[in-house]
N, C-alpha and C positions, 0 to 999 in steps of 0.2 A: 504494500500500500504506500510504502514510503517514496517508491519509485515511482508510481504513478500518476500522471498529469490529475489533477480537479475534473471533476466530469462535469459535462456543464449544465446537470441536472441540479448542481448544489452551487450556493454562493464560497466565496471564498472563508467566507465564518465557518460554515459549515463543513466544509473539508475538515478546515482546522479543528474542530471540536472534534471530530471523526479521529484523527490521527490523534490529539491529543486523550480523547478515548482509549485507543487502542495501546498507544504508548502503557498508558494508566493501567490497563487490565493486565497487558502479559507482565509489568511490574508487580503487580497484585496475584498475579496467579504463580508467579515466580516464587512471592513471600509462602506462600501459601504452599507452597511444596517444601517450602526449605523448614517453616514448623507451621503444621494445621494445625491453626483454631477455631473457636466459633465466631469470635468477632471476624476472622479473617473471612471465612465462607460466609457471612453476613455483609462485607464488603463487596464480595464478587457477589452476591445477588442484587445487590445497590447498583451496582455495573448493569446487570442483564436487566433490573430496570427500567435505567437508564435509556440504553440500546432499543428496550420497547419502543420507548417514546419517538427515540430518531425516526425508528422505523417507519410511523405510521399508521393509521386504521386506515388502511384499503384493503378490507375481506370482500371478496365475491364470492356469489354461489357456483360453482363450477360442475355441471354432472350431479355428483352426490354428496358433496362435501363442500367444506368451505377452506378458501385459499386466502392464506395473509399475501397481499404483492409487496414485497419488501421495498423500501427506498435504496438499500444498499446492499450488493454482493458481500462485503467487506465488514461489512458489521451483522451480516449473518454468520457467517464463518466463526467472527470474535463469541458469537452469540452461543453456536456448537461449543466451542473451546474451552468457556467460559463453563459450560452445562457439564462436561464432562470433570468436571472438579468437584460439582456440587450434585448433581443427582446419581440418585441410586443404579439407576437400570444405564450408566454411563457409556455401556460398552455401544447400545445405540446410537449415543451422540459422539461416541469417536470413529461408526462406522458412517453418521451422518458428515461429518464436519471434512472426513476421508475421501469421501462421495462430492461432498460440494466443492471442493478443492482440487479434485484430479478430471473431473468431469467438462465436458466444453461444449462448446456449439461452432459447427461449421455449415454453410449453406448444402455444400455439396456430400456431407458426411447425416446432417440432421446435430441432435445430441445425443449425449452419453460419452463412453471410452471411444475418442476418433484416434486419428495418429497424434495430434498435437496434444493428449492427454500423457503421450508415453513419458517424458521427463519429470513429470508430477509424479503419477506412478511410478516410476524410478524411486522417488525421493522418499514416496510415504513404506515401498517395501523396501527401500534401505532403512530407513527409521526403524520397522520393527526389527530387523534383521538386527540391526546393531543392540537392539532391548534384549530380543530374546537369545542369540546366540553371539553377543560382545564382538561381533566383526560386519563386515559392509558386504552389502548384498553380493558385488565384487570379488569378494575375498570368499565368501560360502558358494556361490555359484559362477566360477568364473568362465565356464565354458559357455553356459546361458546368457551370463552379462554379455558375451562377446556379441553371441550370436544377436540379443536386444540392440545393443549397440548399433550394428550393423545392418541392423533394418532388416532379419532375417524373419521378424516374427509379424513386422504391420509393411511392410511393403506391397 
């Protein structure tokens, strides 16, 4: 987000509140790893909040259910990241937050996993890779890395 031009759906305040949000939470989700408390998980729900409000009320009926439209890619993401510290059933919002983040759209692909998804994907199965078995996707699958690398797998 930090690299990102202002969209010019938001004023320039509002970026800044945006970024200065986010700065705020991953500091806040940081403390909060390094010693959990309750005021601190009280904090990051002040955050998520927060985050509601940026968002907006624009629910529509869609089919059979109802759809928040978010105002921001960037603060839903913070919004998953944020959930996955503080609620129970977490592992949903770290396969949501996984999902919203490696996912794309392209005209001629639609959405979902297209090719432009594959370096995100990289990133989030190097991340567990390194959780679960302390080395880079790289270093446990190097013959598979090559072959992703090489466009052998979405070409």
């Amino acid at each position: 987000m930090n690299e990102a031009e202002c969209s010019e759906e938001f004023s320039i305040e509002e970026w800044s509140t945006h970024l200065s949000l986010m700065s705020d939470a991953i500091a806040q989700m940081e403390g909060y790893l390094a010693v959990p408390t309750y005021e601190k998980k009280q904090i990051l729900w002040e955050l998520l909040r927060e985050i509601d409000s940026l968002q907006g009320d624009d629910y529509r009926n869609v089919h059979w259910t109802t759809v928040h439209f978010v105002r921001s890619g960037y603060l839903l993401k913070l919004d998953y990241a944020l959930r996955c510290f503080i609620e129970h059933n977490f592992p949903y919002w770290v396969y949501k937050l996984a999902r919203e983040y490696v996912e794309c759209y392209e005209p001629s692909y639609g959405s979902g996993l297209i090719p432009d998804s594959v370096p995100m994907l990289l990133e989030v199965a190097d991340f567990w890779c390194n959780y679960y078995f302390d080395c880079s996707l790289s270093e446990k699958f190097p013959q598979e890395f090559v072959e992703i690398k090489q466009g052998g797998y979405f070409s």
